[in-house]
N, C-alpha and C positions, 0 to 999 in steps of 0.2 A: 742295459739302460740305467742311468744314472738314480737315485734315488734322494739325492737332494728336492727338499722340496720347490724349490722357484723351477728348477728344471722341470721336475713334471707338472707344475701347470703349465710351462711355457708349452711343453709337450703334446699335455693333453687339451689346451689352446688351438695349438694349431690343427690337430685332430677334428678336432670339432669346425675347424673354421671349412677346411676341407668339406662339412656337409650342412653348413648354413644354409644353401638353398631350401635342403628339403625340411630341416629345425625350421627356418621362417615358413615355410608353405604348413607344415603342423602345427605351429602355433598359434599361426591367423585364424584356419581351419578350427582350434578348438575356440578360440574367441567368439567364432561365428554360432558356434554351436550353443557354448554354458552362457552366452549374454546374449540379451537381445538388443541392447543398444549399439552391437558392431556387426548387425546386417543392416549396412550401407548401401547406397547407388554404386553402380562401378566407379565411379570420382572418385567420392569417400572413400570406397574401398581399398581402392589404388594406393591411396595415400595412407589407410592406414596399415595396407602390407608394407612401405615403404617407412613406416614409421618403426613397425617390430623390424626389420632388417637394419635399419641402421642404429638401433639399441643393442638389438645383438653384437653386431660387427663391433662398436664400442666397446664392449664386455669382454670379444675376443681378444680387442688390439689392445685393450686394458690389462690381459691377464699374458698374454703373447709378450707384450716389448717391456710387460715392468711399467706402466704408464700410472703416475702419482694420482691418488682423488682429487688434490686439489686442482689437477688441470682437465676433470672431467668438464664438458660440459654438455647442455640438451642437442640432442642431433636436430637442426633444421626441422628433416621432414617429421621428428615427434612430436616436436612446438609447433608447428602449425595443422599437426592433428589435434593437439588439445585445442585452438584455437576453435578447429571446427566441429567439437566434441561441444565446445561453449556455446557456438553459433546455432549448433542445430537444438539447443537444450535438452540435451542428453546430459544424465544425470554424470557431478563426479566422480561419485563411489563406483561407478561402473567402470571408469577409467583406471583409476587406482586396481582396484581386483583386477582387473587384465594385466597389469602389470606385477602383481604380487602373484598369479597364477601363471604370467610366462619365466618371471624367476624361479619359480619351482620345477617350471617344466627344463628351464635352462641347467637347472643345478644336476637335474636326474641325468640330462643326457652329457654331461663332462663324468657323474658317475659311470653310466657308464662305457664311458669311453677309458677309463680310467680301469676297468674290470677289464680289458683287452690288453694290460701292460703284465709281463711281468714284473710284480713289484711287493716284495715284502708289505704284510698288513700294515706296520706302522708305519708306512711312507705312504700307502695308499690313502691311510686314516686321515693322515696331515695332510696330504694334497686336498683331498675332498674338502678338512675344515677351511683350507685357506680359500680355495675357488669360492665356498658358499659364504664367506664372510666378505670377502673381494666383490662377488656380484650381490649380498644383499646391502652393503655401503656401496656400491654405484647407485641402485633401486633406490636404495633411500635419499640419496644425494638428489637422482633427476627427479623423485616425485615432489621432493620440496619445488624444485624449482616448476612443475609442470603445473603444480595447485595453484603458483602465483600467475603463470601465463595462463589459464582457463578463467580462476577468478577474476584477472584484470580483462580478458576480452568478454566474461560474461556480463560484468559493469558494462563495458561499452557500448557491447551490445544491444542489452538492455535500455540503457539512455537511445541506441541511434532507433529501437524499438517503438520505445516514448514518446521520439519525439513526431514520429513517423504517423502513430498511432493518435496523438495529440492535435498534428495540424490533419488530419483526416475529418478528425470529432470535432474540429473547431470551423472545420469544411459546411459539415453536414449541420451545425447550426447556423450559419451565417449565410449560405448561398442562395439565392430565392430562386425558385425557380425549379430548384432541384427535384426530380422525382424519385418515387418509392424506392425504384428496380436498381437506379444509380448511388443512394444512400446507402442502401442496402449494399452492394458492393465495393462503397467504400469502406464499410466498415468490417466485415465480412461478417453480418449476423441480421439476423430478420428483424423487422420493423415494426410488422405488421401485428406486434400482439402489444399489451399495457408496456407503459415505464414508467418510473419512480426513481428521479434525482438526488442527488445527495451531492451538499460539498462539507469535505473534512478538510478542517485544519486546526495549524497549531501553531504557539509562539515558537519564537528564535532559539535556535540553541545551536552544537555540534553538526553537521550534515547527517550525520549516521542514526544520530539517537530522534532527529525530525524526522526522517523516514522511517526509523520505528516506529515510532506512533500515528504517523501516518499509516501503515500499514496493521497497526493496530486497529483504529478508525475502520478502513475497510474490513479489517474481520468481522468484527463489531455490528455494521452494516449487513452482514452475511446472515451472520447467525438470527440476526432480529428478523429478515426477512427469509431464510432459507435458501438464498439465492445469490448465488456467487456475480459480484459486479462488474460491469464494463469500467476501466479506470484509466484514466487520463492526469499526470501530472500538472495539475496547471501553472505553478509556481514553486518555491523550494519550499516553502510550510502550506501549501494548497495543495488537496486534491480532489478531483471530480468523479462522480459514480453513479451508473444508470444498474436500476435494479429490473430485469426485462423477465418478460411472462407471458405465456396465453390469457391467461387470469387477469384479473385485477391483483397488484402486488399486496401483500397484507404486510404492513411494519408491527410487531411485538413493539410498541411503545415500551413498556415498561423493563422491555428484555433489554431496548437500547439505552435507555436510562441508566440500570442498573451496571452496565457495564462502562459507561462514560461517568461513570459514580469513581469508579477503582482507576480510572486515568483522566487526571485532574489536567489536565494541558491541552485535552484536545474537545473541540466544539465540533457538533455537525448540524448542516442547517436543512429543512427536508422539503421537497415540494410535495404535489397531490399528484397520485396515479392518472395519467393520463392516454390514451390510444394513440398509435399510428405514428406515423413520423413528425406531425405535427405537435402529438403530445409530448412526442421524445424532445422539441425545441423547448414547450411548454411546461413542465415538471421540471425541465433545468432554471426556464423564466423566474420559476417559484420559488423555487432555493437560493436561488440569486438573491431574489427581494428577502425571502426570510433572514440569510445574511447579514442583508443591510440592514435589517430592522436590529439583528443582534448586535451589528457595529455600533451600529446608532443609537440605539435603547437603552434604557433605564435598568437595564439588567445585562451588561458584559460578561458576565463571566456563570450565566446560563449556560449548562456544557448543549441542551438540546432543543432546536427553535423548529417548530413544524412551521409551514404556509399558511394549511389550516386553520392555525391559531392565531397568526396575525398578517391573515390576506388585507383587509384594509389598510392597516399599517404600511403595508408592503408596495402598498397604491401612493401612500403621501411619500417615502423616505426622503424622495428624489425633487420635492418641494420644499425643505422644514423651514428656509426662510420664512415663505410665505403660511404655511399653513404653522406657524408658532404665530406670525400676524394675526391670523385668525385665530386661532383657539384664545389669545387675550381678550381678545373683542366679546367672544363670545363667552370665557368664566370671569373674568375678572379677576376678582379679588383672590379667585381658588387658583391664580397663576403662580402664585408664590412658592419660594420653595423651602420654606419653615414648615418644617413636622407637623405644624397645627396642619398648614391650607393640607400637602399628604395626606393625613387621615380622611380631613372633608373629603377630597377626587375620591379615596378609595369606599367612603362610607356612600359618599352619591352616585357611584358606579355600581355596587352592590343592591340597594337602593331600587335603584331604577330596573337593574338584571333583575331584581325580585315583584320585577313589576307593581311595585309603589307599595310594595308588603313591610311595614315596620317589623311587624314579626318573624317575618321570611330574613330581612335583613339582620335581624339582632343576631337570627340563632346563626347566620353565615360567619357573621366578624366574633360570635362568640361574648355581645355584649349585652346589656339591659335594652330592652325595647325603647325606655326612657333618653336612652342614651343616643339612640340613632334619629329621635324626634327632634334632641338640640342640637344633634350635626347638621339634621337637615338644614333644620329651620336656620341656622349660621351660615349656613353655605347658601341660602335662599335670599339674607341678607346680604352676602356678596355679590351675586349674581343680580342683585336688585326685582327680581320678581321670582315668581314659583318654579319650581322643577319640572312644571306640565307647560309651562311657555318654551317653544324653544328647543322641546325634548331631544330631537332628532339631534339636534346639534351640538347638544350638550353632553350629548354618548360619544358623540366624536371626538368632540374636542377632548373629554377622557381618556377615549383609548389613545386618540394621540400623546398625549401624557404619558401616559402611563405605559404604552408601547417603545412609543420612542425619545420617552427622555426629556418631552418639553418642558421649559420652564421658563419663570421670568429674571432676567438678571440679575438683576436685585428688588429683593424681598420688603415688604414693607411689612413691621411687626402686628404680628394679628395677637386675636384675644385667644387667652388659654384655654384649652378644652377642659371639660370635667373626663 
């Protein structure tokens, strides 16, 4: 036998190729066995023996006919196993190890196949280096290109996932009529216990770095509540999330705070815990309106708006025409939007929360008792009568203010505060 090295691997090539049947039956065989990710249905299966058989076969007619790297390329039936490695989401490190563990198994059995020649050690040494460097640049060659076929069908995936899963949840809110049993299996999860809505989003930017932090937002969400979200894409900087429970959900306020503290980009708006299929329409209701109250309001760039805190708000947004008509009617002069009338809304909204308490109010704003009796009495002068005329209305017309932003166009110059 020859002892040049390309002749023995063409040699010990064909050798091997000679028992490819039973190399691919042992290697699928051990896939089955060290991963759990390649006990598949008989489909799956199928395809993925058909995947290790024609990588091998490659490997052989690679090392058999002299065949260049550069005219390797992914066998069919292995690219459309990674495909279905992506589809069923199965992990891709499990992919990759199947393949770095069937080159191993592939290398030992040209060894030895190669221990049945006679052949001087230093021929035998070179052929072995050349075969395992030969099949570990093919491996390395189709895993590049198999990462990009799994990652590119996991994306797709993914989005045809989305969107699937998106008009389902946009189903179950909008359809009337729909019952419990039929909700529930559009979405494939029970109904029947509390929800707590959530919408995240965030400005414009790259697609990739918006879905980080979108996906950030949903962590966020988790960890504040303990409970991993139902999430729905609504838009490219939007997303939606049902936090579901037996319980009533509990938000750590302050855990979500702290964390939309450290990611300045992204805003979430929250509704109130609500029961049953009905609550699961209603706790999105609420986050809706919280929303718009954040679009709209006097404070944009709030990273966190509960329902809770501006349900009434939440009731005018979708009016502010009319209801900015009204709130002038009813402050007047506190319409304005000079720093003076500001202080007044906020010293008469305090004020009146302190239940007519000058000294409740001083020690809130942190100012002289003195000092909240000439805001009053200022703002009592705009409004042309007392703060006990009117009350109800005058609470309103504040938080409307003060929620959402009202104001009067232009300002007519008031007198300066002390």
């Amino acid at each position: 036998m020859s002892t040049h090295v390309d002749e023995v691997v063409r040699d010990a090539a064909k050798a091997v190729q000679a028992e490819l049947e039973q190399l691919t039956a042992g290697m699928t065989s051990m896939f089955v066995d060290i991963i759990p990710e390649f006990r598949h249905d008989d489909a799956v299966q199928q395809l993925m023996v058909a995947s290790t058989s024609s990588n091998l076969a490659a490997i052989v007619d690679m090392l058999a006919l002299n065949i260049s790297l550069g005219d390797i390329t992914v066998p069919p039936a292995a690219a459309e196993y990674a495909r279905r490695f992506a589809q069923h989401g199965l992990s891709l490190e499990a992919l990759l190890r199947a393949y770095r563990l069937g080159e191993h198994m592939f290398v030992q059995c040209a060894m030895t196949t190669l221990g049945r020649f006679d052949l001087p050690t230093d021929a035998a040494l070179a052929a072995t280096s050349r075969i395992a460097l030969l099949t570990n640049s093919y491996i390395d060659q189709v895993i590049e290109r198999i990462i990009d076929i799994y990652e590119s069908e996991r994306s797709r995936w993914d989005a045809r996932s989305d969107a699937t899963r998106a008009a389902q949840v946009r189903a179950v809110l909008d359809t009337e009529g729909l019952d419990l049993a039929s909700a529930e299996k559009m979405l494939s999860t029970s109904l029947r216990g509390w929800h707590l809505a959530a919408i995240i989003w965030t400005g414009p930017g790259p697609a990739d770095l918006v879905l980080a932090r979108l996906r950030t937002g949903v962590a966020l969400l988790a960890a504040a509540t303990g409970k991993a979200p139902l999430t729905i894409s609504a838009d490219e900087q939007t997303c939606w999330a049902w936090i579901s429970s037996t319980g009533k959900p509990d938000l750590a306020v302050d855990r979500l705070e702290a964390g939309l503290r450290e990611h300045p980009a992204l805003r979430v708006a929250v509704g109130e815990p609500s029961p049953g299929l009905d609550g699961f329409r209603q706790t999105f209701r609420d986050a809706q309106r919280a929303r718009d109250v954040a679009a709209t309001g006097s404070g944009p760039d709030r990273a966190l708006v509960l329902h809770s805190q501006v349900a009434l708000a939440g009731l005018l947004v979708d009016h502010l025409t009319d209801v900015r008509a009204w709130a002038e009617r009813v402050l007047g002069g506190l319409m304005h939007d000079d720093e003076a009338a500001v202080r007044l809304r906020e010293t008469v909204q305090v004020f009146l929360n302190a239940g007519g308490s000058f000294t409740d109010a001083a020690a809130r704003l942190h100012v002289h008792k003195n000092t909240v009796h000439y805001r009053v009495r200022k703002a009592e002068e705009l409004l042309g009568h007392p703060l006990t005329e009117n009350r109800l209305d005058i609470e309103v017309a504040l938080l409307a203010c003060a929620q959402l932003g009202l104001r009067r166009a232009q300002a007519e110059p008031s007198t300066p505060l002390r």
